[in-house]
C-alpha positions, 0 to 999 in steps of 0.5 A: 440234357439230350435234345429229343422229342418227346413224342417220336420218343413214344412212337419209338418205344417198343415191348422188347423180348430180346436181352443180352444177359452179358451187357449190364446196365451202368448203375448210373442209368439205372439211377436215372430211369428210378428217378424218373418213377420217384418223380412220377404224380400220386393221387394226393402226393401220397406216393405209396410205392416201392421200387424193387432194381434186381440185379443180384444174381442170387436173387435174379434166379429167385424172381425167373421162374415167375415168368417163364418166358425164355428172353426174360430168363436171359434180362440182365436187371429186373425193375419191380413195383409195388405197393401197399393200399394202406398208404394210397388215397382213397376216394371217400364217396365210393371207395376208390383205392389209387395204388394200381393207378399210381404204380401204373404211372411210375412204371410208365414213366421208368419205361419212358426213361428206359427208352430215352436211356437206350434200355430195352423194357416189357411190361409184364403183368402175367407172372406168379405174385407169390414167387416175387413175394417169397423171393423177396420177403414181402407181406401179404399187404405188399401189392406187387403190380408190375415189372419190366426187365431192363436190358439190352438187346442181343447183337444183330436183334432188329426192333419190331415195327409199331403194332396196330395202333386204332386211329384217333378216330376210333379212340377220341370224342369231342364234345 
């Protein structure tokens, strides 16, 4: 195991908007960061998740156009994350469904994994569902919550300092 730490590993990550499609990703990294993601907590153990790793280039033309940004066209892998609220916990006095909280976890620990692996991740939300579905052939119950593009970023590209973050004291109350 690599010595690191943990939190300069956080302070370090960043949303990345550069990839290199010519650099692919070893298929043994990749296994490490969906480990990561697999090895995430679910409410009640459920784990109601699929991880979709997207490196074909058949099906990559196929998931680009539900986001148009240009960097994105260019990602060499997409990681995506979905799931189905049948399969997740549901809180009995209201209601509740955790899919999107769970997913949310195992997306975030992949994208933890990525950046302690040296691979460039942004975390995208704003993208047509309905192109990934048809793309990929999922049901209309199949939750598609996330994706990141997993790359590397092109030569001589220079990561963006820490955006604004509000200080503790902005964000915590004791009591």
């Amino acid at each position: 195991m690599k010595n690191f730490d943990f939190y300069k590993l956080i302070e370090n990550r960043r949303s990345i908007r550069n990839y290199d499609p010519k650099k692919k990703i070893d298929k043994t990294v990749i296994k490490r960061i969906v480990e990561a993601g697999r090895m995430a907590p679910t409410s009640n153990n459920n784990q109601p998740a699929k991880i979709i790793v997207v490196t074909g280039d058949e099906f990559l033309q196929k998931i680009r156009p539900s986001y148009k940004r240009e960097w994105f066209q260019k990602a060499p892998t997409i990681l995506i994350i979905t799931g189905r609220k049948k399969y997740a916990w549901t809180r009995p006095y209201d209601g509740f469904n955790s899919l999107e909280i769970d997913l949310s976890i195992m997306m975030d620990h992949m994208i933890l994994a990525a950046e302690y692996e040296g691979v460039s991740t942004c975390w995208i939300i704003a993208f047509d569902k309905n192109i990934i579905k048809k793309a990929l052939n999922l049901d209309q119950e199949e939750t598609v919550l996330c994706m990141t593009p997993l790359g590397y970023p092109e030569e001589g590209w220079i990561k963006p300092k820490m955006p604004f973050r509000k200080s503790l004291d902005e964000l915590v109350e004791y009591y």
